[in-house]
Backbone bond lengths (Angstrom), bond angles and torsions (degrees), N, CA, C in turn:
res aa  C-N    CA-C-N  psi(-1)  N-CA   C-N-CA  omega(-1)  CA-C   N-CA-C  phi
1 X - - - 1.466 - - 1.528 108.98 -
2 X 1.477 121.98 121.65 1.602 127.56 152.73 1.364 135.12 -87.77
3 X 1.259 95.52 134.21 1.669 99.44 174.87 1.256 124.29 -117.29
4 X 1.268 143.70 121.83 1.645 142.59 -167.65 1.384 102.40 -80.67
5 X 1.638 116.83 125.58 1.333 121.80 152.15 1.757 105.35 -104.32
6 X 1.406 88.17 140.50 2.260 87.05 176.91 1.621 97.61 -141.26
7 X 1.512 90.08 120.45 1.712 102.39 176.03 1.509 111.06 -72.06
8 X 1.416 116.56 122.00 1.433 95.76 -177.77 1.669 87.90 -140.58
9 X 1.356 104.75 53.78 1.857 103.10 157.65 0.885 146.38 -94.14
10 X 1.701 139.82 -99.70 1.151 137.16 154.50 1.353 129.06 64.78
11 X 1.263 127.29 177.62 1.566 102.87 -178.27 1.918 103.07 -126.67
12 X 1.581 104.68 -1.28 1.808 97.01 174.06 1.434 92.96 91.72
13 X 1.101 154.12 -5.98 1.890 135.11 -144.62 1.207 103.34 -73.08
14 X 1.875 115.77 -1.86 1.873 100.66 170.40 1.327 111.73 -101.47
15 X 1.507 116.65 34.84 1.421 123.80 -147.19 2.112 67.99 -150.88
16 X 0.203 129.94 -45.94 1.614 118.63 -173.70 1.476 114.52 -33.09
17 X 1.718 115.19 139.09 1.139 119.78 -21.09 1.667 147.03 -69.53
18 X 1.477 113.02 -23.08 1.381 131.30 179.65 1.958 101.20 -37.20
19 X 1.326 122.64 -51.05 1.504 111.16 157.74 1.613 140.80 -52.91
20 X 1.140 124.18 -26.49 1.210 140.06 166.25 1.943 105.72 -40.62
21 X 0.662 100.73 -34.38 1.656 92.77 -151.38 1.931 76.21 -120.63
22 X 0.804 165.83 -81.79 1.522 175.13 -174.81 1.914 122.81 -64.26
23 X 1.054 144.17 74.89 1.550 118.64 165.97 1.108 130.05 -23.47
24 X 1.786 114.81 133.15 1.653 114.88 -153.03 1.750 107.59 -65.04
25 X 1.313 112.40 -25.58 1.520 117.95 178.82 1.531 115.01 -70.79
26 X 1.187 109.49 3.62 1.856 98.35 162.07 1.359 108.60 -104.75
27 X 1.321 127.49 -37.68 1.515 143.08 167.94 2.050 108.07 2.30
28 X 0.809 116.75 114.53 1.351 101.60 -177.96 1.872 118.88 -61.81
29 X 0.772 93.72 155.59 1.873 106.73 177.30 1.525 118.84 -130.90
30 X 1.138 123.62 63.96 1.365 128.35 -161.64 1.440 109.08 102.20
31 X 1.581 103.57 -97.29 1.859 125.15 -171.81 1.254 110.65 -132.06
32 X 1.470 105.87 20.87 1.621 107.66 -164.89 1.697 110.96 -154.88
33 X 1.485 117.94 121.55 1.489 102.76 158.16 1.304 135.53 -29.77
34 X 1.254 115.86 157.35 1.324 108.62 -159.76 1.832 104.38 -75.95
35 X 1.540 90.26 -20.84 2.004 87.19 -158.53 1.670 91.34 -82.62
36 X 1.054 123.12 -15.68 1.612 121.87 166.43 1.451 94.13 -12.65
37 X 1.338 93.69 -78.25 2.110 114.80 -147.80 1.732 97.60 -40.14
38 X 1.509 97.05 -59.96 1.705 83.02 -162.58 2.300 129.33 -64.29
39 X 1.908 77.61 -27.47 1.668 90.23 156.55 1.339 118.90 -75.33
40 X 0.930 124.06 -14.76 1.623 113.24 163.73 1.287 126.85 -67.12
41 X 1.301 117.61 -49.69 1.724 155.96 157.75 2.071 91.82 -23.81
42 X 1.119 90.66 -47.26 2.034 103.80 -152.72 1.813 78.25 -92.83
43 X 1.632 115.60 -40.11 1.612 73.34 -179.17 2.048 114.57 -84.36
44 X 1.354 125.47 -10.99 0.927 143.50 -174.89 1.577 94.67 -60.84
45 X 1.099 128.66 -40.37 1.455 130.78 -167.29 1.828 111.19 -96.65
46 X 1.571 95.65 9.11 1.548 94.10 -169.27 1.493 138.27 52.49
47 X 1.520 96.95 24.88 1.236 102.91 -177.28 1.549 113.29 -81.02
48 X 1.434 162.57 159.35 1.588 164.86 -137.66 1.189 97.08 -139.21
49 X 1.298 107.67 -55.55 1.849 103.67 -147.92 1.372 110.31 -94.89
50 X 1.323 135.60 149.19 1.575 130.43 -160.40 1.258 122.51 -134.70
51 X 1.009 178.82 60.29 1.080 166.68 -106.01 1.658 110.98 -139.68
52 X 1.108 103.48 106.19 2.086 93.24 161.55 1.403 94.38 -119.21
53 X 1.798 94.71 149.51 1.226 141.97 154.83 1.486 120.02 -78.91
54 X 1.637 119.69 120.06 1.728 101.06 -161.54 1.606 84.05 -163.40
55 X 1.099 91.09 164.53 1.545 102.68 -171.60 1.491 111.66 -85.52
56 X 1.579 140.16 152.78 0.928 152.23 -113.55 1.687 90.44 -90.42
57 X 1.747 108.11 -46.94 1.546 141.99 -159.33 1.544 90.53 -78.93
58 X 1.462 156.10 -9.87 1.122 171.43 -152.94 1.442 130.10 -113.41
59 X 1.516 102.58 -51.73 1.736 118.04 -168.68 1.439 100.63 -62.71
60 X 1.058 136.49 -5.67 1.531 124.38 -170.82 1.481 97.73 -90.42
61 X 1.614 119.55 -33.97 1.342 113.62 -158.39 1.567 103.44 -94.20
62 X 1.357 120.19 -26.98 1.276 127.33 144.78 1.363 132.29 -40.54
63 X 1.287 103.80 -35.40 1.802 99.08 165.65 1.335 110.55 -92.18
64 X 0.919 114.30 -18.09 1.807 119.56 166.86 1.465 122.81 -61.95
65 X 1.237 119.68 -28.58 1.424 126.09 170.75 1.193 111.38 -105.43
66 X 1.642 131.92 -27.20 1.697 115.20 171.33 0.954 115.83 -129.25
67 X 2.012 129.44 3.83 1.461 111.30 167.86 1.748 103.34 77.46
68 X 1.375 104.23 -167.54 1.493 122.91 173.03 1.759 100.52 -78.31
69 X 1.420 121.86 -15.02 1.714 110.00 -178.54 1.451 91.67 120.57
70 X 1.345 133.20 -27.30 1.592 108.79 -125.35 2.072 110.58 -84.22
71 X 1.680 90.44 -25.73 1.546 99.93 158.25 1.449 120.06 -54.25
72 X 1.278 122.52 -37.47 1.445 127.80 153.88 1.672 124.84 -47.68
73 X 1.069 118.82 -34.28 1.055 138.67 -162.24 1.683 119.33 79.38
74 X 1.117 109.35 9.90 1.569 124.51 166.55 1.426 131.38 -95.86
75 X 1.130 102.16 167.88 1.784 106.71 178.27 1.608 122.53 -87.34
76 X 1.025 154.95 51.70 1.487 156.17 -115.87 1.698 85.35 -116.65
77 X 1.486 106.88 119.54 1.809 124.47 157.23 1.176 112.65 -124.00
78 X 1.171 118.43 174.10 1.811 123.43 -171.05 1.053 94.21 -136.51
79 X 1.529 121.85 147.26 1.382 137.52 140.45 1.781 136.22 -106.05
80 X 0.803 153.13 159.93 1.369 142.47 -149.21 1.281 90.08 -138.52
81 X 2.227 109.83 127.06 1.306 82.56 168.75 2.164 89.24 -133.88
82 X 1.045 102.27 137.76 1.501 123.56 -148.80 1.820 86.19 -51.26
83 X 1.275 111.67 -62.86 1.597 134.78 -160.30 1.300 123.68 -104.63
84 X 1.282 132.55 136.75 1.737 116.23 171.50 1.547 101.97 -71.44
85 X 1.096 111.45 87.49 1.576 106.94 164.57 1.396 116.18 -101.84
86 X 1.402 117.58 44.50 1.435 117.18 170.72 1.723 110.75 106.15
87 X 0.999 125.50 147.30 1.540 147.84 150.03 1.328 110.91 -31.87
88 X 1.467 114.88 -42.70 1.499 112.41 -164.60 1.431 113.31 -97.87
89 X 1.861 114.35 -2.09 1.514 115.36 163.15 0.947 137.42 -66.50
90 X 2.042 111.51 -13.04 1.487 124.64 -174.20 1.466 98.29 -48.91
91 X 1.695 98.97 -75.77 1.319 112.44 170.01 1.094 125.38 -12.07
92 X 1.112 149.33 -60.73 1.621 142.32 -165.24 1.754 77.23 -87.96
93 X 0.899 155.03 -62.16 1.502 140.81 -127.22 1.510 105.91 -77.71
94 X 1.740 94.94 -22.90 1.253 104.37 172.40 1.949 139.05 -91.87
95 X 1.326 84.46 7.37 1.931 103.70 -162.52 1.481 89.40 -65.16
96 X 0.994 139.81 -45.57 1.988 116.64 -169.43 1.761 85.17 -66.17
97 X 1.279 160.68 -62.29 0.907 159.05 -79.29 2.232 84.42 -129.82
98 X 1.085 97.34 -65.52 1.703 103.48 174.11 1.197 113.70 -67.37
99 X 1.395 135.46 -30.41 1.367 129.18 -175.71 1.531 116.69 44.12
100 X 1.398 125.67 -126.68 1.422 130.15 170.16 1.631 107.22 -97.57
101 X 1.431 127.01 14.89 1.374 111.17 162.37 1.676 122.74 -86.33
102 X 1.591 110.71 154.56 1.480 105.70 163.90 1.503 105.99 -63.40
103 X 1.747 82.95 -175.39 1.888 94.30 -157.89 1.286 101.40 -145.20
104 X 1.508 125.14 143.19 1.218 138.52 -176.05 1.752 100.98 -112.32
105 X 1.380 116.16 109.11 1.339 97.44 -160.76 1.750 104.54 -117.05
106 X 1.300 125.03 128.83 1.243 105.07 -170.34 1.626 114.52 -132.97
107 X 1.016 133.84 -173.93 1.553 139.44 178.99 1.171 102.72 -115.78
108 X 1.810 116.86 110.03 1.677 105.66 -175.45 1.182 126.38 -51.01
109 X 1.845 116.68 -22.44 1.522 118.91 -170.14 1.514 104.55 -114.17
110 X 1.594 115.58 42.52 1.482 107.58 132.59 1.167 114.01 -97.35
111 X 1.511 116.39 164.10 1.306 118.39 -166.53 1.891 91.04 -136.42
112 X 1.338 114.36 119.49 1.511 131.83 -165.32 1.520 106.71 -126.47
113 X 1.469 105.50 119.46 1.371 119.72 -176.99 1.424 115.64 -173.98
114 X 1.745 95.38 129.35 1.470 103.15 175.84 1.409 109.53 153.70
115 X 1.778 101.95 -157.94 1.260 120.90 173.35 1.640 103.65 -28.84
116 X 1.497 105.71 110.41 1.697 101.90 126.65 1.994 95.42 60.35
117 X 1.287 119.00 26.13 1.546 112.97 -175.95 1.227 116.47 -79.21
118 X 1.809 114.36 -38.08 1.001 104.93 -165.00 1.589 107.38 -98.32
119 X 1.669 109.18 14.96 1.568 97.05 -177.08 1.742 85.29 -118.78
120 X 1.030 140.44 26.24 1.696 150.57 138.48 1.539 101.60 -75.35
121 X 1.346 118.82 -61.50 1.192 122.41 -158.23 1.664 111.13 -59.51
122 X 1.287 105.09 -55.09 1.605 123.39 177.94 1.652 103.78 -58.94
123 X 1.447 141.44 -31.60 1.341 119.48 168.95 1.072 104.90 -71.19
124 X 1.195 125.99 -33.69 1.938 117.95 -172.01 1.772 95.57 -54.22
125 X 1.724 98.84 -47.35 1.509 99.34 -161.82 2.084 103.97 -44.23
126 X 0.933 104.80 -56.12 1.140 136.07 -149.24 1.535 96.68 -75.85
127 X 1.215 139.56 -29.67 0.994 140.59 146.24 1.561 147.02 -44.45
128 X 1.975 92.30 -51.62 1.224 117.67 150.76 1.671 128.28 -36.57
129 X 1.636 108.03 -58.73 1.165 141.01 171.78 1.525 93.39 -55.28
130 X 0.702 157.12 -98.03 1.340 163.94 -172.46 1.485 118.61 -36.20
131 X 1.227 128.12 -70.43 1.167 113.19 172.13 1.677 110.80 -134.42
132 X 1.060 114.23 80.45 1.509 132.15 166.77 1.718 100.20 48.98
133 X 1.691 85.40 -179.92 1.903 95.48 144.28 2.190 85.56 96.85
134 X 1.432 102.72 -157.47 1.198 94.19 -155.33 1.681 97.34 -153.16
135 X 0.911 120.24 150.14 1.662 130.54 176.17 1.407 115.56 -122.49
136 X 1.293 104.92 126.63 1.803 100.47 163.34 1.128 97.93 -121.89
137 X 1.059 116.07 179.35 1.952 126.85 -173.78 1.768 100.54 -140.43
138 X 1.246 74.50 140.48 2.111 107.51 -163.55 2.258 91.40 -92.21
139 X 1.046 97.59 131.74 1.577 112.80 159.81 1.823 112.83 -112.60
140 X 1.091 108.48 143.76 1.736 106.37 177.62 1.570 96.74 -103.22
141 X 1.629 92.88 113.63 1.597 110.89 155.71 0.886 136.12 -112.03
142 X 1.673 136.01 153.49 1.678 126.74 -177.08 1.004 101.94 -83.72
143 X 1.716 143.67 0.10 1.115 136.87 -165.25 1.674 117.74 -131.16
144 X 1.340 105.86 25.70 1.606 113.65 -166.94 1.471 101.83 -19.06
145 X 1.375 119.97 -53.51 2.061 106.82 -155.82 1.086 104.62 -66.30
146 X 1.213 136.63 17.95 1.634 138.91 175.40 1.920 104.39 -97.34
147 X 1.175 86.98 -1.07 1.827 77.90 -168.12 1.997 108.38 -146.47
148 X 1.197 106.00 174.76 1.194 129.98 176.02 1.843 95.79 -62.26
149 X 1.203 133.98 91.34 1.531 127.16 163.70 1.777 115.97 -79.30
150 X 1.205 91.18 157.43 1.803 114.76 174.63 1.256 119.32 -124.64
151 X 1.525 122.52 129.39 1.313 119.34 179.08 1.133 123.61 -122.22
152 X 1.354 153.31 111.29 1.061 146.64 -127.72 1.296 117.41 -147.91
153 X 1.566 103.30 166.84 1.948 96.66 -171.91 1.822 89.33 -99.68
154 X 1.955 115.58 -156.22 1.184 115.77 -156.88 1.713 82.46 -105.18
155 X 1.391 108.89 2.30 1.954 96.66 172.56 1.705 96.81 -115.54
156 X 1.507 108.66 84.26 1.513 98.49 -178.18 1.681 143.33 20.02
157 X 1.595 107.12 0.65 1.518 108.94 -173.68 1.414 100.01 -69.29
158 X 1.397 111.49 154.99 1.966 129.94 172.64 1.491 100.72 -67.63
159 X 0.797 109.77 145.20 1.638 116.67 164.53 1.028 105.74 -106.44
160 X 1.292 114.61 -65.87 1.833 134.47 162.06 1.322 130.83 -135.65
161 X 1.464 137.50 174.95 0.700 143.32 -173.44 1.546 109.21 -150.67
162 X 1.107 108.97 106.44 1.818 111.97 -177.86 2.111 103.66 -115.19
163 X 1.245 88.18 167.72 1.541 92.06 -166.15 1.516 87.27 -123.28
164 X 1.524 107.91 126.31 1.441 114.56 167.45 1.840 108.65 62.88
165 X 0.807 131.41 47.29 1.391 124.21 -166.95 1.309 118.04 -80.84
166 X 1.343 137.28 118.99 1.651 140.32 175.51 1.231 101.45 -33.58
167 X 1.341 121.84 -55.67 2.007 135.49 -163.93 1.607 116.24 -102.36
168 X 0.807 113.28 23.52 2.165 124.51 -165.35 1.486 93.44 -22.86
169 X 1.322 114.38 120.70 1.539 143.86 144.89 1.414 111.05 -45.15
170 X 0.888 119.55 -46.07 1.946 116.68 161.61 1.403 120.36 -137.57
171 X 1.301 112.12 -176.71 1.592 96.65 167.98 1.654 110.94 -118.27
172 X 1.353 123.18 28.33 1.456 113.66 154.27 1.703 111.81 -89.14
173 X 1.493 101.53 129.89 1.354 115.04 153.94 1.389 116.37 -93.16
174 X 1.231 103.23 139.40 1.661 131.02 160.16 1.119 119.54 -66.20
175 X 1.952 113.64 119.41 1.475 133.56 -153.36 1.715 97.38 -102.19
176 X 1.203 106.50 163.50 1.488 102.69 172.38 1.496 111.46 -82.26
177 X 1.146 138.87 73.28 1.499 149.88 122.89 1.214 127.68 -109.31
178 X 1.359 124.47 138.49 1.324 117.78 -160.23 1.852 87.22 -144.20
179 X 1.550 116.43 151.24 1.362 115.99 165.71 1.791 103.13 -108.20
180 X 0.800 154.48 144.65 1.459 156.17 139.45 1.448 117.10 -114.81
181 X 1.642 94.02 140.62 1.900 116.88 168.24 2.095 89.03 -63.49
182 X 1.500 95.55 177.60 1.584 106.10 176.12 1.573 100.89 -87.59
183 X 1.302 126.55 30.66 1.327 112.34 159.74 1.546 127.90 -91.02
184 X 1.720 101.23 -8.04 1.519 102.40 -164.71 1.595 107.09 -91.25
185 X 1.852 119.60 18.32 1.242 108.04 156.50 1.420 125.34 -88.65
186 X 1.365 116.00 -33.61 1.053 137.77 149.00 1.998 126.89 -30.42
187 X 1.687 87.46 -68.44 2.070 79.21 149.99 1.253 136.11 -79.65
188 X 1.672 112.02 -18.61 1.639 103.19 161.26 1.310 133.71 -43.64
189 X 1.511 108.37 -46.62 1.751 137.92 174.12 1.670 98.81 -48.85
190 X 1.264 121.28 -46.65 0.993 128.39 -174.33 1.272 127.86 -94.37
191 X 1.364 110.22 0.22 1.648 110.49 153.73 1.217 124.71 -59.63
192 X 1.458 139.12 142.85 1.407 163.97 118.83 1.557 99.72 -12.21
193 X 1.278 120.40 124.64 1.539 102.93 163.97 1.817 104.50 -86.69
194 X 1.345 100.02 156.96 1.404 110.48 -171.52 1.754 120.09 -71.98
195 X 1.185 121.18 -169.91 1.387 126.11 -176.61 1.706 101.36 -72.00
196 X 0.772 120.75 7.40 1.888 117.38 -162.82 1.597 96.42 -135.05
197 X 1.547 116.85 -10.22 1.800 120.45 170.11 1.605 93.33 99.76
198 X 1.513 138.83 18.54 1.211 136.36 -170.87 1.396 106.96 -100.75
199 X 1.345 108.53 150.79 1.485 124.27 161.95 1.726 116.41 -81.84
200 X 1.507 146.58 44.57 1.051 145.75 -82.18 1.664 69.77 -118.88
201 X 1.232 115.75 158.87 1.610 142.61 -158.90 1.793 108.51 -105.02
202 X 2.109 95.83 -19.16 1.815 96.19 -174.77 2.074 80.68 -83.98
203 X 1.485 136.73 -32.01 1.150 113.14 -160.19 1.442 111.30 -70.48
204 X 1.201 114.87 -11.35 1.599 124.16 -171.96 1.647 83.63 -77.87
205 X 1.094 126.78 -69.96 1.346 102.03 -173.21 1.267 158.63 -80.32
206 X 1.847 91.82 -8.01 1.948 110.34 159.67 1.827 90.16 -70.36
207 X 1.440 129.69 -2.70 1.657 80.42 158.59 1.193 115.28 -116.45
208 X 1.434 121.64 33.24 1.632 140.99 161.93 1.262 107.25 -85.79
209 X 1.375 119.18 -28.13 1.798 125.38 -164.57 1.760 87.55 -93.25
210 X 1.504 118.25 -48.98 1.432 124.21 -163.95 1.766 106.99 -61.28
211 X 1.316 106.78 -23.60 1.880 118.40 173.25 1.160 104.41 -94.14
212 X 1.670 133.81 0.01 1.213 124.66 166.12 1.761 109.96 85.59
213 X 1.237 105.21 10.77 1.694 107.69 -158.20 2.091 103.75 -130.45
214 X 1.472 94.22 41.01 1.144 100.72 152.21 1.454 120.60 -145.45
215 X 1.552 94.02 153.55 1.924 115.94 171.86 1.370 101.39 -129.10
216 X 1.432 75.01 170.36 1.679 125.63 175.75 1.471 130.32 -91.99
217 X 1.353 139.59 104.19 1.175 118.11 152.40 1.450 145.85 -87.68
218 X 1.000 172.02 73.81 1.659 159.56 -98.23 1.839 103.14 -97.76
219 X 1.131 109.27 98.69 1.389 101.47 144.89 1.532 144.85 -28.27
220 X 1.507 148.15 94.74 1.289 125.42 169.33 1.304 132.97 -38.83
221 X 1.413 122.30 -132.93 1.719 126.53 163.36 1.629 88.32 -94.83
């Protein structure tokens, strides 16, 4: 069984001013809020259960556009998370909410579309489901040291995962979707916060790579 968590906090300040007065996840994107894309993604994958993470100043306008889900035909709850303390706080904020299910974990302001996504996405799912462990998905960039990189063998396993690297080991960067077994609340708790005071989302998964129980999927165009 999957459950979608989608971070949709933060305050935008590279989006300033148009954020000031609005959260960047309603912002239009064409004909559509921005957090559309990644709830679409979660209903594309048949996933029910929903969860966003949103800032305290937020939840009202969030229930204003989806309610409990149920016009959706989904389950939609909120969690509040006071501070940006990292990517990897959803997670714990969310453990009554995940219980013992895997997790589809995403960043409301990526925006994912294309080739063949949701039949990539659904083997990870399905994999997950099956035998634990955790998936991130690789994008091909000309500019790897700008991003979170993945390095990998010829059977999708991580080798590593470096953030911003002077020398990039490949040139796919790592997108904000992530699949996880129910162990990664458990290592969230147990993250180190980072040099910047963060709960950072790559340590959740060097200790998925460190158990040997992470992959890769590759994005197309």
């Amino acid at each position: 069984f999957v459950k979608a968590v989608i971070l949709a906090g933060g305050s935008g300040t590279r989006l300033y001013p148009v954020t000031i007065a609005i959260n960047k996840h309603f912002l239009p994107i064409y004909n559509k809020p921005m957090i559309y894309y990644p709830l679409s993604l979660v209903m594309l994958l048949k996933i029910k259960d929903v969860m966003f993470v949103v800032n305290p100043s937020d939840l009202e306008m969030f229930k204003n556009l989806f309610g409990d889900g149920s016009k959706l035909g989904m389950n939609i709850q909120y969690t509040i998370q006071h501070k940006p303390n990292g990517l990897a706080e959803g997670l714990i904020l969310a453990e009554d909410f995940i219980g013992n299910d895997n997790i589809l974990y995403m960043l409301g302001d990526n925006v994912f579309f294309g080739h063949d996504l949701v039949k990539i996405m659904n083997q990870a799912k399905e994999d997950i489901e099956k035998n634990g462990g955790a998936y991130v998905f690789g994008y091909s960039v000309k500019d790897p040291e700008r991003f979170g990189v993945v390095e990998f063998d010829e059977n999708q396993n991580v080798i590593s995962i470096e953030e911003k690297p002077k020398k990039p080991k490949s040139h796919y960067a790592v997108v904000g979707m992530y699949f996880y077994d129910s162990n990664a609340v458990e290592i969230a708790k147990n993250v180190k916060p980072s040099e910047r005071g963060e709960l950072e989302i790559t340590s959740v998964n060097e200790e998925y790579l460190k158990q040997k129980k992470l992959k890769v999927k590759l994005l197309g165009r």
